[in-house]
DSSP file (Angstrom, degrees, kcal/mol; ACC not computed):
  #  RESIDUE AA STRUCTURE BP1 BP2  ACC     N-H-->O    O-->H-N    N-H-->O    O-->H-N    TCO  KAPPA ALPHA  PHI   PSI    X-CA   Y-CA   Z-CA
    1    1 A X     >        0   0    0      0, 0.0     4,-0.9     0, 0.0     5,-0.1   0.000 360.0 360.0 360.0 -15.4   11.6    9.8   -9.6
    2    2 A X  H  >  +     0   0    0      2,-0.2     4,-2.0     3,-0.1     3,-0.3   0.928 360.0  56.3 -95.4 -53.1   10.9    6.8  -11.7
    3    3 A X  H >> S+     0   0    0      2,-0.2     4,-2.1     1,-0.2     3,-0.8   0.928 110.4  47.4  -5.0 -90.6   10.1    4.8   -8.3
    4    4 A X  H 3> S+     0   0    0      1,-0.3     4,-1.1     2,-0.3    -2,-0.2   0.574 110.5  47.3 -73.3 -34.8    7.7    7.4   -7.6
    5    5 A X  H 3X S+     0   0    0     -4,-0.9     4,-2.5    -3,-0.3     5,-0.5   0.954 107.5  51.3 -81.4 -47.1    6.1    7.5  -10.6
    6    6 A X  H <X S+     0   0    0     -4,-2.0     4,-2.7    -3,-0.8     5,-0.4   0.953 112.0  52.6 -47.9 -51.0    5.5    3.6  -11.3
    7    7 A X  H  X S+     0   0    0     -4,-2.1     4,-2.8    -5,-0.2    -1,-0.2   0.984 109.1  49.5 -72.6 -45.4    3.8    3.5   -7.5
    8    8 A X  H  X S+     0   0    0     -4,-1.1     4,-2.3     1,-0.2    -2,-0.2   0.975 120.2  38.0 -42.5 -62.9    1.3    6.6   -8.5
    9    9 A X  H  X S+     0   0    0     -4,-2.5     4,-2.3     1,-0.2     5,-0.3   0.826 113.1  50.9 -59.7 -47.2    0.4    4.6  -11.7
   10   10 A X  H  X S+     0   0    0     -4,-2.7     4,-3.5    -5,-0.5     5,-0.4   0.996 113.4  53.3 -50.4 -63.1    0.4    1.0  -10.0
   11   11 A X  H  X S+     0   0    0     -4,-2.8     4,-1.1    -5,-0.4    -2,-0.2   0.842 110.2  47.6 -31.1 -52.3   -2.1    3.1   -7.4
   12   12 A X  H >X S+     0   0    0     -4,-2.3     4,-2.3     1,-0.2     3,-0.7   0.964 105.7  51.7 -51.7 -60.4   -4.1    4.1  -10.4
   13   13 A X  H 3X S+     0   0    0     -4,-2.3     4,-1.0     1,-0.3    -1,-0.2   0.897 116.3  48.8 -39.1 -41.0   -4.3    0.6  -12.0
   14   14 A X  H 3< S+     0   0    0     -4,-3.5     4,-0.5    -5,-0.3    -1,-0.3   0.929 110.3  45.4 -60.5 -34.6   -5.6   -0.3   -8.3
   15   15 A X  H << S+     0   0    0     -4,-1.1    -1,-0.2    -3,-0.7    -2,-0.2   0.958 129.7  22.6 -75.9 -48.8   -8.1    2.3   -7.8
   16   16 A X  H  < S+     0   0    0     -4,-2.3    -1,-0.2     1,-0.2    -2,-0.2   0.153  93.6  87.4-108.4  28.7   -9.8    1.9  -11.6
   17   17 A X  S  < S+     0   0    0     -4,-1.0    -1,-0.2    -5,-0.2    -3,-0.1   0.977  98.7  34.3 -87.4 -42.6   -8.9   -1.8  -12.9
   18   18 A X  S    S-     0   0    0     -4,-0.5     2,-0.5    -5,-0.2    -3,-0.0   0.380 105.8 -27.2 -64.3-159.8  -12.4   -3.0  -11.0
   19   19 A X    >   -     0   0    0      1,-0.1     3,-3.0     2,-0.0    -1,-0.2  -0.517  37.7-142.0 -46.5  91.4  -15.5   -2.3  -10.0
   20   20 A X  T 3  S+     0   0    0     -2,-0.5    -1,-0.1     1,-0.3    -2,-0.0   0.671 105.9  47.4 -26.8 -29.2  -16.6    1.5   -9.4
   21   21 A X  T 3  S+     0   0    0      4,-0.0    -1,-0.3     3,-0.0    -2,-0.0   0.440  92.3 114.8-106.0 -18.5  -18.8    0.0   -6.2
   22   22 A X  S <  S-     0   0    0     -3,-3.0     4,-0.4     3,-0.1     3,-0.2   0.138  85.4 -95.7 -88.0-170.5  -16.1   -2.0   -4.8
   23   23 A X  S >  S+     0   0    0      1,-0.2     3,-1.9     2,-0.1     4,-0.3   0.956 115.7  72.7 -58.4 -58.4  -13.9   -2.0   -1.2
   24   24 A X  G >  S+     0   0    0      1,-0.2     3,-2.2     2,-0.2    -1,-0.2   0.908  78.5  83.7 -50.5 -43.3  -10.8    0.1   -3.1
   25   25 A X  G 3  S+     0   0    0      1,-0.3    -1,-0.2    -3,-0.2     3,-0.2   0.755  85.1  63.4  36.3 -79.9  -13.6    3.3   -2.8
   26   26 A X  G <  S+     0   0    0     -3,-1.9     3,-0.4    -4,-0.4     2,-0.3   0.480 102.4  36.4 -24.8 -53.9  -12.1    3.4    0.3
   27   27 A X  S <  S+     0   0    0     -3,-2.2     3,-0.4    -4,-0.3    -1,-0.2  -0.518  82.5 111.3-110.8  40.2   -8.5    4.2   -0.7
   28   28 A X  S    S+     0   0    0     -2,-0.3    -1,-0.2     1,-0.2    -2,-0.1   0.718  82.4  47.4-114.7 -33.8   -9.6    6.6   -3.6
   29   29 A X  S    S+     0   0    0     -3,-0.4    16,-0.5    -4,-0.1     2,-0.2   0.375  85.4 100.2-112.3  40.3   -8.3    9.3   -1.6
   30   30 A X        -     0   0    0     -3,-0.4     2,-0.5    14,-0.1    14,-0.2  -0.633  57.5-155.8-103.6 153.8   -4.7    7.9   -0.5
   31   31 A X  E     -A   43   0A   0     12,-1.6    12,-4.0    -2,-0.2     2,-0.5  -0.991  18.5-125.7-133.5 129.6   -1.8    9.4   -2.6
   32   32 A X  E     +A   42   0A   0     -2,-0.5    10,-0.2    10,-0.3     3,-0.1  -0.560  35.3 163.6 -24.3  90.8    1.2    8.2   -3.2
   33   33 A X  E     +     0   0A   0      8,-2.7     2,-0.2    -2,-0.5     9,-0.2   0.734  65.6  26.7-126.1  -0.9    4.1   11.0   -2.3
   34   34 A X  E     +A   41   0A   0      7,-0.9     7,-1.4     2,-0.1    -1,-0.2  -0.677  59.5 173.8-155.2 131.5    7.3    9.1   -2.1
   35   35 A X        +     0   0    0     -2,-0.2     2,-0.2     5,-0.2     5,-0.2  -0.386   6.6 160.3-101.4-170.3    8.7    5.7   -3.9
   36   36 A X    >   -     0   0    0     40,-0.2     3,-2.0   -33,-0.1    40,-0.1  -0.502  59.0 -63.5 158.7 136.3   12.1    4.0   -3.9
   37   37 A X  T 3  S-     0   0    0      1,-0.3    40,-0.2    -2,-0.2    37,-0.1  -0.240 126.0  -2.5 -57.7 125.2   12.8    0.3   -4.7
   38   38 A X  T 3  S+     0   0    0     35,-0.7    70,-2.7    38,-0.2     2,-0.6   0.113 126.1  86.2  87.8 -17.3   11.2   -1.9   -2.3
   39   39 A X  E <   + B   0 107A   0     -3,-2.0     2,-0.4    37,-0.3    68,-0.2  -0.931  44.4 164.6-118.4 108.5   10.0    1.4   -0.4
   40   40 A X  E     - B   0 106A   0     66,-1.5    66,-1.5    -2,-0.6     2,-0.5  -0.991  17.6-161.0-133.7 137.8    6.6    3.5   -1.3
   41   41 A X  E     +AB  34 105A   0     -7,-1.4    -8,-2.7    -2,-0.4    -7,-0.9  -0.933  16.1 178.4 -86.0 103.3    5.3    6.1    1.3
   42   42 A X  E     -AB  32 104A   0     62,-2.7    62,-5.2    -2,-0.5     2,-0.4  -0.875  10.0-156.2-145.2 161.4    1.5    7.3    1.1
   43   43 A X  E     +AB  31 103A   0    -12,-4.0   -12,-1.6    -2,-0.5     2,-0.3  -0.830  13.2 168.1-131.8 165.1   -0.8    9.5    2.7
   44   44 A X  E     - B   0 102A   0     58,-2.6    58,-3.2    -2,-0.4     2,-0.5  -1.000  29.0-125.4-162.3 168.0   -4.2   10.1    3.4
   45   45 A X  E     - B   0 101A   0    -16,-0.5     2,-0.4    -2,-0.3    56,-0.2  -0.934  39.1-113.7-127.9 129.9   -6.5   12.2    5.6
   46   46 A X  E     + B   0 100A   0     54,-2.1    53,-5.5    -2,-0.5    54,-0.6  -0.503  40.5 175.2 -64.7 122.6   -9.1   10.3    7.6
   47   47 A X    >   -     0   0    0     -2,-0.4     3,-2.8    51,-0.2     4,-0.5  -0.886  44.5 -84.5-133.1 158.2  -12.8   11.0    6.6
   48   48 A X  T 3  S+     0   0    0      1,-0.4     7,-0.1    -2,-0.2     8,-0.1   0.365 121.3  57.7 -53.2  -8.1  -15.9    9.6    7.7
   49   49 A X  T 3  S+     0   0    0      1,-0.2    -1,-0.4   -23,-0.1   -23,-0.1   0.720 102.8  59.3 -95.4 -17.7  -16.1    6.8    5.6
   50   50 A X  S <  S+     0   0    0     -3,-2.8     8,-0.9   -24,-0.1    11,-0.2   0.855  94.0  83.4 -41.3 -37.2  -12.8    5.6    7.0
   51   51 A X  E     -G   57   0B   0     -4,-0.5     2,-0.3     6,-0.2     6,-0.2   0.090  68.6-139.4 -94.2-172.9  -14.0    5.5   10.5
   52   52 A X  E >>  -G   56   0B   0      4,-1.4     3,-4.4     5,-0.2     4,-0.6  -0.676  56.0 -67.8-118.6-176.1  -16.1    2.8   12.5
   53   53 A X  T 34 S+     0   0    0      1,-0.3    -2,-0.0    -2,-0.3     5,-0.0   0.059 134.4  59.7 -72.4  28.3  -19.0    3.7   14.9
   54   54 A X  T 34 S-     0   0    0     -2,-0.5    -1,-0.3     2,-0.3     3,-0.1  -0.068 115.5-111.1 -96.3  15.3  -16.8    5.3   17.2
   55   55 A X  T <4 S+     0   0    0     -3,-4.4     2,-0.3     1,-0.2    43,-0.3   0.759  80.4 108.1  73.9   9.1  -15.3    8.1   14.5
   56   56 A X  E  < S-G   52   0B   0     -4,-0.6    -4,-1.4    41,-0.1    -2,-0.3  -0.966  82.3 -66.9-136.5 175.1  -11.6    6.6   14.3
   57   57 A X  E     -G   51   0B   0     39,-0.7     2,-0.4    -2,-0.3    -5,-0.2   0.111  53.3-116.4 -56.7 160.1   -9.9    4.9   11.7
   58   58 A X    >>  -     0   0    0     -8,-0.9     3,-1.0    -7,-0.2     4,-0.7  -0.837  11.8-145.0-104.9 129.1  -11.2    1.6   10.9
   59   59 A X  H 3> S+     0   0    0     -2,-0.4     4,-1.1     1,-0.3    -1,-0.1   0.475 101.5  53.5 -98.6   6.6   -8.9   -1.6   11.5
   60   60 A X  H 34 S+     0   0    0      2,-0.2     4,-0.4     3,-0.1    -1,-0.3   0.736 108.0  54.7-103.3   0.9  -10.2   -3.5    8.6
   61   61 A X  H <> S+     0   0    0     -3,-1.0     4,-1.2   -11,-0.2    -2,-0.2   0.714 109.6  45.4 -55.6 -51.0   -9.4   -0.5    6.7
   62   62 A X  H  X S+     0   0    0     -4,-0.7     4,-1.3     1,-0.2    -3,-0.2   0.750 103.6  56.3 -86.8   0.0   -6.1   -0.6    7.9
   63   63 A X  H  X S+     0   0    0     -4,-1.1     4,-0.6     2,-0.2    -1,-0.2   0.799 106.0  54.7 -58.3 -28.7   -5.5   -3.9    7.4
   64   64 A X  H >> S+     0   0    0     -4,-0.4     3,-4.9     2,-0.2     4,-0.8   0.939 109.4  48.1 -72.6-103.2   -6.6   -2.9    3.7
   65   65 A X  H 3X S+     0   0    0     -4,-1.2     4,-1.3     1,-0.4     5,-0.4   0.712 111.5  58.2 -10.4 -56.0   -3.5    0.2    3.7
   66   66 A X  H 3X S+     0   0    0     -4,-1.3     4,-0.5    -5,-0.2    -1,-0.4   0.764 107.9  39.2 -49.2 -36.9   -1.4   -2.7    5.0
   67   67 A X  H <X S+     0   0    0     -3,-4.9     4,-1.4    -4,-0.6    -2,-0.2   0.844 117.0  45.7 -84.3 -51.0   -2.0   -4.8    2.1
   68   68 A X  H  < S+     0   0    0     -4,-0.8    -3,-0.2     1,-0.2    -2,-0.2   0.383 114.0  48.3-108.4  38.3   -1.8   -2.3   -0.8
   69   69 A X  H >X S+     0   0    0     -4,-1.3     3,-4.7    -5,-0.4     4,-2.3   0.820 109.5  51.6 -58.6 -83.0    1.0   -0.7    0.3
   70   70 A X  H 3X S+     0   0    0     -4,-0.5     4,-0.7    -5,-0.4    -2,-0.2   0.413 113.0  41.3 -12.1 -43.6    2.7   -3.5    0.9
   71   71 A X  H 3< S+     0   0    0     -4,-1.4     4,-0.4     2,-0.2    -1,-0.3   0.679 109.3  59.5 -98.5 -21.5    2.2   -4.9   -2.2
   72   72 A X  H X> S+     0   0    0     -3,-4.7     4,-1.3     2,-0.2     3,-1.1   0.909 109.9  48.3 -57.7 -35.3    2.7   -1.3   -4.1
   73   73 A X  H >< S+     0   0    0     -4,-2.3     3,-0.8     1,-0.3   -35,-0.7   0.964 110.8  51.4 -80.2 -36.0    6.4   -1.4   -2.3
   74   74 A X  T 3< S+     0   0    0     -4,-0.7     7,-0.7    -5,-0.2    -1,-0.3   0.538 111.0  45.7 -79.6   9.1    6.8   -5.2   -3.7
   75   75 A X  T <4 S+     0   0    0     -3,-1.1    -1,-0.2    -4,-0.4    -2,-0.2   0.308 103.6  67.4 -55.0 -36.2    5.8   -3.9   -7.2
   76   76 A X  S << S+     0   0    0     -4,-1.3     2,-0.3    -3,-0.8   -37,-0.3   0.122  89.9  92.0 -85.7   4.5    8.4   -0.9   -6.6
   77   77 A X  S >  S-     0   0    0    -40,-0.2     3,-2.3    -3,-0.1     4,-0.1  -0.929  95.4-104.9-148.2 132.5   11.1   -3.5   -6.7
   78   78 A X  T 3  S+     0   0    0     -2,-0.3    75,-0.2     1,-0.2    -3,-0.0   0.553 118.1  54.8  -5.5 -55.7   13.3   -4.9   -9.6
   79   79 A X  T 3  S-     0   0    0      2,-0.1    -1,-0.2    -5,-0.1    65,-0.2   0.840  89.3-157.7 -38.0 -63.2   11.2   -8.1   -9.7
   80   80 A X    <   +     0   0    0     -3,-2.3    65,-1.3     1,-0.3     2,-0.5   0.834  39.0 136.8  76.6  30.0    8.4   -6.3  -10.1
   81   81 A X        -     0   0    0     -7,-0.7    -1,-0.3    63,-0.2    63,-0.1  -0.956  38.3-165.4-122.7 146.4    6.2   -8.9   -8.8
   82   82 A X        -     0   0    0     -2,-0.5    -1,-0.1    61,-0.2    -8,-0.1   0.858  25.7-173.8-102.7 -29.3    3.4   -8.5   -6.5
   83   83 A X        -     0   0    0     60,-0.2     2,-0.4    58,-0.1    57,-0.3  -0.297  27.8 -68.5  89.5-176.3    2.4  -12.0   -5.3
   84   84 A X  E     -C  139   0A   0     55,-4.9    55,-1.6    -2,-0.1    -1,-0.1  -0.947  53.2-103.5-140.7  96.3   -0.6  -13.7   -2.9
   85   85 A X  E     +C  138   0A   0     -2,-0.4    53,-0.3    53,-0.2     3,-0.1   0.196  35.9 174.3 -10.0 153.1   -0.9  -13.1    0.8
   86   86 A X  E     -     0   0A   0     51,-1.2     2,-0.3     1,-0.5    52,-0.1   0.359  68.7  -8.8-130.3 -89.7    0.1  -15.6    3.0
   87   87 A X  E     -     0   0A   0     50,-0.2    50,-1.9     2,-0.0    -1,-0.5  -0.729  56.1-172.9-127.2 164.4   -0.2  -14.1    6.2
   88   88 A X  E     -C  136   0A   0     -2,-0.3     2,-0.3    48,-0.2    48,-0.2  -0.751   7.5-171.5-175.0 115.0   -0.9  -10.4    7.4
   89   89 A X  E     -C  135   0A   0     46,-1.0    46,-1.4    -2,-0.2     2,-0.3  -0.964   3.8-168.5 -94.5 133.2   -0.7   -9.1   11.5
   90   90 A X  E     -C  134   0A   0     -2,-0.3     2,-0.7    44,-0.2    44,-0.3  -0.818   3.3-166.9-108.6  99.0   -1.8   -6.2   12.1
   91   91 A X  E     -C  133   0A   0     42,-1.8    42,-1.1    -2,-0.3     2,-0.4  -0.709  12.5-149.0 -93.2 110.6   -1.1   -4.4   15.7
   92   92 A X  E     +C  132   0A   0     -2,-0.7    40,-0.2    40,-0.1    39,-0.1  -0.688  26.3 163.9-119.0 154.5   -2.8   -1.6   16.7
   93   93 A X        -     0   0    0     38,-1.1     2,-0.2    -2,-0.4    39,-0.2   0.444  62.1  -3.3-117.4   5.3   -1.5    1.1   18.8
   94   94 A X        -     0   0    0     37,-0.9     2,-0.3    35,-0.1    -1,-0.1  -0.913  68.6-102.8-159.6 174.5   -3.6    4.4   18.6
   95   95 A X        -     0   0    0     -2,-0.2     2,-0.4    -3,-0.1   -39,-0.1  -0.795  12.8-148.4-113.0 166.0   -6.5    5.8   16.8
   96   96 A X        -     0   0    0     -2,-0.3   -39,-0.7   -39,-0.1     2,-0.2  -0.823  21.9-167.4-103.3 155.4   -6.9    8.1   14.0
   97   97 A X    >   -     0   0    0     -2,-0.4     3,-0.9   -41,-0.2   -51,-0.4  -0.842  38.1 -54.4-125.3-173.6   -9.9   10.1   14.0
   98   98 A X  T 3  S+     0   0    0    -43,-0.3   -51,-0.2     1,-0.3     3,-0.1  -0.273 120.3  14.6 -64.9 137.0  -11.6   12.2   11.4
   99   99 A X  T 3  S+     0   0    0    -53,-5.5     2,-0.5     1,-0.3    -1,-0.3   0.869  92.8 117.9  96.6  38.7   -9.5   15.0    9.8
  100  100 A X  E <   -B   46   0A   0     -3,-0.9   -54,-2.1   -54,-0.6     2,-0.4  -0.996  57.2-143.0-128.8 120.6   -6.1   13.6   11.1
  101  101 A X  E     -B   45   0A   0     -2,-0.5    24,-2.3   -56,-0.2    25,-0.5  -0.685  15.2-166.4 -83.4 153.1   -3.7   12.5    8.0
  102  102 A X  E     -BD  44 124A   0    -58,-3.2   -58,-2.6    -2,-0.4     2,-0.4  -0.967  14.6-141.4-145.8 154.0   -1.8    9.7    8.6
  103  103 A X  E     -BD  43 123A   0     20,-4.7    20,-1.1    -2,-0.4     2,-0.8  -0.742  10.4-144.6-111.1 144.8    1.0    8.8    6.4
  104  104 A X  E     -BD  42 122A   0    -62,-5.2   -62,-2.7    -2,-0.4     2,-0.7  -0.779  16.2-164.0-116.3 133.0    1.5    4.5    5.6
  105  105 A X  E     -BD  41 121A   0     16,-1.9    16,-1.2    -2,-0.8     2,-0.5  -0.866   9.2-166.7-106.2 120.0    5.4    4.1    5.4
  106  106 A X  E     -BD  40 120A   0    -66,-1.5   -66,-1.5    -2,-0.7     2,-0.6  -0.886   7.6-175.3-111.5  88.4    6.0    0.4    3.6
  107  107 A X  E     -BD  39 119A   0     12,-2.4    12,-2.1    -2,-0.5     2,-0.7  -0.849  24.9-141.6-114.3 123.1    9.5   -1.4    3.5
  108  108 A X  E     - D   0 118A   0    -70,-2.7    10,-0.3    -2,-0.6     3,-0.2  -0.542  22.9-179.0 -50.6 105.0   10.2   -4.6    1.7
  109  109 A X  E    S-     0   0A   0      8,-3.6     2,-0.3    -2,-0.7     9,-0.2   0.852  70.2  -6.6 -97.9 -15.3   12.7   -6.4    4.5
  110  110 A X  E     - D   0 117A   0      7,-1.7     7,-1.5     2,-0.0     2,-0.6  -0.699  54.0-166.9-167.8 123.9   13.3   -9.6    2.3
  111  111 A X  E     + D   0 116A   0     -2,-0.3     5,-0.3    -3,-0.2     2,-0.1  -0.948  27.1 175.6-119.4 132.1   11.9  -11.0   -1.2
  112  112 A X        -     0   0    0      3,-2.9    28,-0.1    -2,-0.6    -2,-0.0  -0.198  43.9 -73.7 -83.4 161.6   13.0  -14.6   -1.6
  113  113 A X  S    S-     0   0    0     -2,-0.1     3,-0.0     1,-0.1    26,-0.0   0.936 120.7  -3.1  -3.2 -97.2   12.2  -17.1   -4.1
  114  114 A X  S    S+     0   0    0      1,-0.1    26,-3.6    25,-0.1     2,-0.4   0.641 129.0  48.8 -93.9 -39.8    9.1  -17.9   -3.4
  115  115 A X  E     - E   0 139A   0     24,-0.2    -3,-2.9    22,-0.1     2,-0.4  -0.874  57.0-170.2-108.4 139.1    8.0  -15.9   -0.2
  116  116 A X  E     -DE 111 138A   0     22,-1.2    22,-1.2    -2,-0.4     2,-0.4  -0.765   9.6-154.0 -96.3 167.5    8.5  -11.7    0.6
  117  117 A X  E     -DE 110 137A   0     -7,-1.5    -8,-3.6    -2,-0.4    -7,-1.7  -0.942   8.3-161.6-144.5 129.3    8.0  -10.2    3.5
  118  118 A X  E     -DE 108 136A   0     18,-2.1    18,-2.0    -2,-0.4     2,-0.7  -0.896  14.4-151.4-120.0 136.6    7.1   -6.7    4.5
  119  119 A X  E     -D  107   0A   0    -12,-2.1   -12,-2.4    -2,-0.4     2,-0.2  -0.841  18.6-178.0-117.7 128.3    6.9   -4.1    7.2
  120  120 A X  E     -D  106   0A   0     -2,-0.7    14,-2.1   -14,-0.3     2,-0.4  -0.752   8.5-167.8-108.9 170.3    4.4   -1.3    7.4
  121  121 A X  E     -DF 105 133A   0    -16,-1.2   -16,-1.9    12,-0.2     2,-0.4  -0.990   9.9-155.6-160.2  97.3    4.0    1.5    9.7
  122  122 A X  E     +DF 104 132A   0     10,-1.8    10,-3.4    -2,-0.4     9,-0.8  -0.879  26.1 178.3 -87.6 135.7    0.8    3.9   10.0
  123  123 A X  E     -DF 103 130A   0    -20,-1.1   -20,-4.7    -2,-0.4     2,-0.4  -0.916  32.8-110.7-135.7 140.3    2.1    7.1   11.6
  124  124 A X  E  >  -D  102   0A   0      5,-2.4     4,-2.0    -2,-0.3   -22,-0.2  -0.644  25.6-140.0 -55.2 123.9    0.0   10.6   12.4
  125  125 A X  T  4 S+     0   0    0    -24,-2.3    -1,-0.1    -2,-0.4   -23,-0.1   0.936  96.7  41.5 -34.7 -70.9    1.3   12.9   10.1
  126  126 A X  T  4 S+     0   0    0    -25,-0.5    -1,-0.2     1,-0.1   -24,-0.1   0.693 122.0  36.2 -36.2 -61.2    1.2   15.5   12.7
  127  127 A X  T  4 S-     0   0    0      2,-0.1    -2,-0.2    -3,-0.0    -1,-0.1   0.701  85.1-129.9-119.8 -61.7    2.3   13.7   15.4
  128  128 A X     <  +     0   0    0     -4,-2.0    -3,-0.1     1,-0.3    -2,-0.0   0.221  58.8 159.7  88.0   3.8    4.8   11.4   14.3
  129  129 A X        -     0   0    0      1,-0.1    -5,-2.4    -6,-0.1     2,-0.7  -0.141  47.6-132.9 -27.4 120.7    2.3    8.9   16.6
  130  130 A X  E     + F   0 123A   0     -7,-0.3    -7,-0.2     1,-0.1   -37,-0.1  -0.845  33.5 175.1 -84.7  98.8    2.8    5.4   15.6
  131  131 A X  E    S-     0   0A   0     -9,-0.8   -38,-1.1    -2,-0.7   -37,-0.9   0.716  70.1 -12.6 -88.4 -27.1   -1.8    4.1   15.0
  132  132 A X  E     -CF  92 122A   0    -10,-3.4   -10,-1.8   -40,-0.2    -1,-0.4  -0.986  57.7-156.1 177.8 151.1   -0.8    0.5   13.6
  133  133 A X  E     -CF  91 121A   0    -42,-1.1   -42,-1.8    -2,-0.3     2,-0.2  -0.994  19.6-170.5-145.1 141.7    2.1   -1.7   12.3
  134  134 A X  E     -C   90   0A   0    -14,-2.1     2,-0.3   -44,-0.3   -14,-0.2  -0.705  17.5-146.3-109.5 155.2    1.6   -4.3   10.3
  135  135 A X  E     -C   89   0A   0    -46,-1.4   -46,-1.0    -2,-0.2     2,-0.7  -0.825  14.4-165.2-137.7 122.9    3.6   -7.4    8.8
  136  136 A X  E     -CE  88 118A   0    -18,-2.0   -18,-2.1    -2,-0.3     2,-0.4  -0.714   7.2-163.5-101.0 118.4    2.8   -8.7    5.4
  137  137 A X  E     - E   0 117A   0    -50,-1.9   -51,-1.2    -2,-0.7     2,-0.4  -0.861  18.6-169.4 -92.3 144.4    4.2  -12.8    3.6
  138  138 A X  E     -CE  85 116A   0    -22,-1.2   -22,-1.2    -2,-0.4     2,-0.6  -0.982  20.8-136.5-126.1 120.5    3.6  -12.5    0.1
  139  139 A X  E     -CE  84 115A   0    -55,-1.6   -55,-4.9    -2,-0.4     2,-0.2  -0.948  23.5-142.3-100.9 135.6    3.9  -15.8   -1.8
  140  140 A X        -     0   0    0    -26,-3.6     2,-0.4    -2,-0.6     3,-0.0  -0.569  19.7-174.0 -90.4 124.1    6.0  -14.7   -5.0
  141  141 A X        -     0   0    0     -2,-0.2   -58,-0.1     1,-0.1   -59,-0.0  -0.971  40.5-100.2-125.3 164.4    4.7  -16.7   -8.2
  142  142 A X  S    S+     0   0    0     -2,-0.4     2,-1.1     1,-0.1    -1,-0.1   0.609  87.4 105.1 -72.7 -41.4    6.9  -15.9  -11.7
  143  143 A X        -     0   0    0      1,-0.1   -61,-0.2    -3,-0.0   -60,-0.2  -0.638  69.7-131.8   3.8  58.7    4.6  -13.4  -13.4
  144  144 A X        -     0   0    0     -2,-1.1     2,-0.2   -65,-0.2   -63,-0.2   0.261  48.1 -87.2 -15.7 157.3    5.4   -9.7  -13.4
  145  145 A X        -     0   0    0    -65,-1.3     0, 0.0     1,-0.1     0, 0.0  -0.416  51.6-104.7 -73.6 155.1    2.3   -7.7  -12.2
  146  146 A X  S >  S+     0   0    0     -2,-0.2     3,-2.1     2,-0.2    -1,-0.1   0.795 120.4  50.2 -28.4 -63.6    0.1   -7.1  -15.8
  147  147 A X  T 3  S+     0   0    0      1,-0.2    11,-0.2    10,-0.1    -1,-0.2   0.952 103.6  62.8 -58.2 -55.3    0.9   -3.5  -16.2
  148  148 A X  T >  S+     0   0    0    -68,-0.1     3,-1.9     9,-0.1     2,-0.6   0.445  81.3 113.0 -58.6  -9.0    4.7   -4.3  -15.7
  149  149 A X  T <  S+     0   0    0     -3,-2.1     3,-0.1     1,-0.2    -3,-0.1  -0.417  75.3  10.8-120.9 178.8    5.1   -6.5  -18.8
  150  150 A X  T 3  S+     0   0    0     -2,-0.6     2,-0.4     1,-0.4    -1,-0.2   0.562 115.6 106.5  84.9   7.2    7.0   -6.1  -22.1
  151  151 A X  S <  S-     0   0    0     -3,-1.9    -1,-0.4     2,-0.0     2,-0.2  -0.854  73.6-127.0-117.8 167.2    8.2   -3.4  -20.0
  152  152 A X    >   -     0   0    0     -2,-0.4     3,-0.5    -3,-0.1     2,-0.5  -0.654  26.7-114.2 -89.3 168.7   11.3   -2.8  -18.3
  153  153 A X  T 3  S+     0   0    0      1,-0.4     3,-0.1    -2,-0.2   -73,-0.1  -0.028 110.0  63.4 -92.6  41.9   11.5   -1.9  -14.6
  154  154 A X  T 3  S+     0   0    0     -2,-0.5    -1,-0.4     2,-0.1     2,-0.3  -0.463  97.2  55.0-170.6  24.1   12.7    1.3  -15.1
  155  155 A X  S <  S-     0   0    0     -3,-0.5     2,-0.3    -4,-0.1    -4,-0.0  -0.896  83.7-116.3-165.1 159.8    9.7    2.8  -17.1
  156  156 A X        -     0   0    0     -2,-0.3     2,-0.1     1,-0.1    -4,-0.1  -0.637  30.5-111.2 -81.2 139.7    5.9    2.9  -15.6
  157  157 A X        -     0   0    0     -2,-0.3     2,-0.8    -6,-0.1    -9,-0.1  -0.409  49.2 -82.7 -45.7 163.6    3.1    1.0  -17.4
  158  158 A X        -     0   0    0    -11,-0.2    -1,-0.0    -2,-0.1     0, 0.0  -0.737  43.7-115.7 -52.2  64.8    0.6    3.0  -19.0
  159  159 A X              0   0    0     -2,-0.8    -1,-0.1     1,-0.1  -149,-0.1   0.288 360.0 360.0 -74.6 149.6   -2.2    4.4  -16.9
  160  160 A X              0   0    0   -151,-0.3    -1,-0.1    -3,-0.0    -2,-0.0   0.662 360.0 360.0-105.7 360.0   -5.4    3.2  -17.8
């Protein structure tokens, strides 16, 4: 439960730390429903601003779900550190269209020193239908995420 709360809150942090106008919008209506160190789950139901000019989900949108997942589930994690892209593939293998929730499944498979690595997985809700998998490198730098410090990993920051 403590997982689960820290990834809601992190989410928050994401959604309102910037710019009202800005590309996280997007993601305004993705939720968080289950965390676990190194592991965060979230879902969201495709709507028209998702889509591209054919009405399904939009891949630089999911490249976007790829990354801050990714980075929620390395946040989720003892360390507690979130890191700098490196690299990011994305492969996609169906579409979503409007009204379909699709759930984005995030696993840390190894944080290192310096580099992590992650795999994520957008799945139809519905379906179990695998739409896109992803793999995210995270260069790791010493610096707990903002929210995270003076705190222990075992309690949330503060939502702001």
């Amino acid at each position: 439960m403590i997982w689960l709360k820290k990834a809601k809150t992190l989410l928050e942090w994401v959604m309102h730390s910037g710019n009202i106008h800005s590309f996280d919008r997007n993601l305004e209506k993705m939720t968080v429903v289950s965390a676990a160190p190194g592991k965060v789950i979230c879902e969201m139901k495709v709507e028209e601003q998702h889509t591209n000019k054919i009405g399904t989900l939009h891949g630089g949108l999911t490249a976007t779900l790829v990354d801050v997942v990714s980075s929620l589930a390395l946040l989720c994690t003892e360390r507690g550190v979130s890191g700098v892209s490196v690299d990011m593939n994305i492969t996609y293998l169906s579409t979503a269209k409007i009204g379909d929730d699709i759930l984005i499944t995030a696993h840390i498979l190894k944080e290192g020193r310096s580099l992590s690595f992650a795999s994520v997985d957008l799945t139809n809700k519905a379906t179990g239908k695998l739409i896109a998998q992803g793999r995210h490198t995270k260069h790791m730098g010493n610096t707990p995420f903002e929210g995270n410090e003076k705190k222990s990993n075992n309690e949330c920051p503060e939502s702001t």
